[in-house]
C-alpha positions, 0 to 999 in steps of 0.5 A, a space after each residue: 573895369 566895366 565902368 571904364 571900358 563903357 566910357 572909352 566906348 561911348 567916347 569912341 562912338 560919339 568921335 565916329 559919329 561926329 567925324 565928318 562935322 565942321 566947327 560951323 555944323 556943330 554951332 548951327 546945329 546948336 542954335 535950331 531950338 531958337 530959329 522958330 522963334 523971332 524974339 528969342 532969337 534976337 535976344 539969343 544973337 545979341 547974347 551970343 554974337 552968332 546970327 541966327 536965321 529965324 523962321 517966323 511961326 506960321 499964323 493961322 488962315 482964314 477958315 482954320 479952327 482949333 479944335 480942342 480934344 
């Protein structure tokens, strides 16, 4: 009985939660993992025929140094 109130709970609580989201938000939202990098993004759109807008990693400036702790 406890099982199936809980689940009835976190199902409710998830639809609160997720009310005010477009169909668009929700599959933006899944594809962020893949936006920072390039490659993987283009093999992710060409599997999904979803565009991703991909931000290229920043790369180091001149007087930067990696510091190993």
């Amino acid at each position: 009985m406890w099982g199936l109130l809980m689940v009835v709970c976190l199902y409710g609580a998830v639809e609160y939660c997720l009310r005010g989201q477009s169909d668009k938000s929700l599959d933006d939202a899944s594809l962020i993992p893949f936006a920072d990098d390039p490659e993987v993004a283009r093999r992710v759109e060409a599997a999904t025929g979803k565009s991703i807008n991909a931000v290229a990693p920043e790369e180091p400036r001149p007087g930067w140094v990696t510091l190993d702790m």
